[in-house]
C-alpha positions as CSV (number, residue, x, y, z in Angstrom):
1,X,-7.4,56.5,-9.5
2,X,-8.5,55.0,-6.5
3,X,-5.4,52.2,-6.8
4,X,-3.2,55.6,-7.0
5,X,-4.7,56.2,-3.8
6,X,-4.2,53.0,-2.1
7,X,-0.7,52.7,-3.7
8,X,0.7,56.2,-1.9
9,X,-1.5,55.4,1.2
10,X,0.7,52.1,1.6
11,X,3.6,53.9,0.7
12,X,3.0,56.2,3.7
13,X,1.4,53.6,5.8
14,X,-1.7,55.0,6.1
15,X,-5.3,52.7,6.8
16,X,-8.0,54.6,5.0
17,X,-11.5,53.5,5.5
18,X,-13.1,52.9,2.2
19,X,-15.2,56.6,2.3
20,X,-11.7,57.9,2.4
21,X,-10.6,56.0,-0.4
22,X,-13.3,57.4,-2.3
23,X,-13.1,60.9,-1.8
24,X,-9.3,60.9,-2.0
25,X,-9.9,59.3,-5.3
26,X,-12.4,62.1,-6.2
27,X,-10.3,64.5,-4.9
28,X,-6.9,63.5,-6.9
29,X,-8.9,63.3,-10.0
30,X,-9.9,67.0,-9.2
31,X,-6.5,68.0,-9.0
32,X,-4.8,66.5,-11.5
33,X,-7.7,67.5,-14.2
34,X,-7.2,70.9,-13.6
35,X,-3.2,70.9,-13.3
36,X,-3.9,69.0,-16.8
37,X,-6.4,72.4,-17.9
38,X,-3.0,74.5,-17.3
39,X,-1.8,73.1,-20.4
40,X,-4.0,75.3,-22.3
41,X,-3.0,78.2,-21.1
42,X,-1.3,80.7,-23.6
43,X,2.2,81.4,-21.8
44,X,3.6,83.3,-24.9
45,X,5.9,85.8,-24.1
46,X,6.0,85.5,-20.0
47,X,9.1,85.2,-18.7
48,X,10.0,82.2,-16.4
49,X,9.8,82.5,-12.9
50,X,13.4,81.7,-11.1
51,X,11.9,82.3,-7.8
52,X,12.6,84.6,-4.6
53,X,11.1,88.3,-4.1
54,X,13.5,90.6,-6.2
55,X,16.0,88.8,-4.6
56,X,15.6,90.3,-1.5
57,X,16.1,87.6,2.1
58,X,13.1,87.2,3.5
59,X,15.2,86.7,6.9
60,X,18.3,86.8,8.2
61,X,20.9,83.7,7.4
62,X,22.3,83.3,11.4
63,X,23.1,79.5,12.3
64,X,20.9,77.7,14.8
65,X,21.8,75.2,16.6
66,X,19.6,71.7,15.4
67,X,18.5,69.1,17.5
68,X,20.7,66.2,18.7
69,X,20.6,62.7,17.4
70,X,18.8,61.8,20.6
71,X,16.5,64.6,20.2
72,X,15.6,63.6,16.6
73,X,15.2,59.6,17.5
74,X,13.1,60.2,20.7
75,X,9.8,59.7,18.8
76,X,10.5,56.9,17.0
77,X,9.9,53.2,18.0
78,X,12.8,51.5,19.1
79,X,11.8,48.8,16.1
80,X,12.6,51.6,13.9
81,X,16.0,53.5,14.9
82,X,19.4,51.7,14.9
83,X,22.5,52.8,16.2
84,X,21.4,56.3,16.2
85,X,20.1,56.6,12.9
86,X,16.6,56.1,11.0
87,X,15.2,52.5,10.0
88,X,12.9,53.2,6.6
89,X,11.6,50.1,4.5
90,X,12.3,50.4,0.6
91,X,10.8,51.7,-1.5
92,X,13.1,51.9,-4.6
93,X,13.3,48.5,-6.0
């Protein structure tokens, strides 16, 4: 588990010190043992859940105006935007 941990850490370009490494570790183990103990729960007869609250908006659907290209790029390094748009590395191969 803990090369999980170091695999998504480098994904998201994260340095962990190696006490983080371990209790993300622990911690990931926690939470994927008990999504795995929802396996064994009897779901016989409940009807699947499509979402939303009885259908009902939560808000109102009105149009906002987003931020602007510039707006958007500001924070990012200059080694990192081109031509107004986002440089990522792969990470499909």
């Amino acid at each position: 588990m803990r090369a999980d941990v170091q695999r998504i850490a480098a994904l998201a370009r994260l340095e962990l010190t190696e006490a983080e490494l371990d209790l993300f570790a622990r911690q990931l183990t926690s939470i994927l043992e008990y999504a795995d103990s929802l396996q064994s729960v009897d779901t016989a007869g409940v009807e699947p859940y499509a979402g939303g609250v009885s259908g009902v908006p939560l808000r109102e659907d009105v149009p906002v105006a987003s931020l602007s290209r510039v707006d958007a790029l500001r924070n990012a390094p200059s080694a990192d935007r081109d031509a107004g748009t986002f440089i990522v590395p792969k990470v499909i191969g």
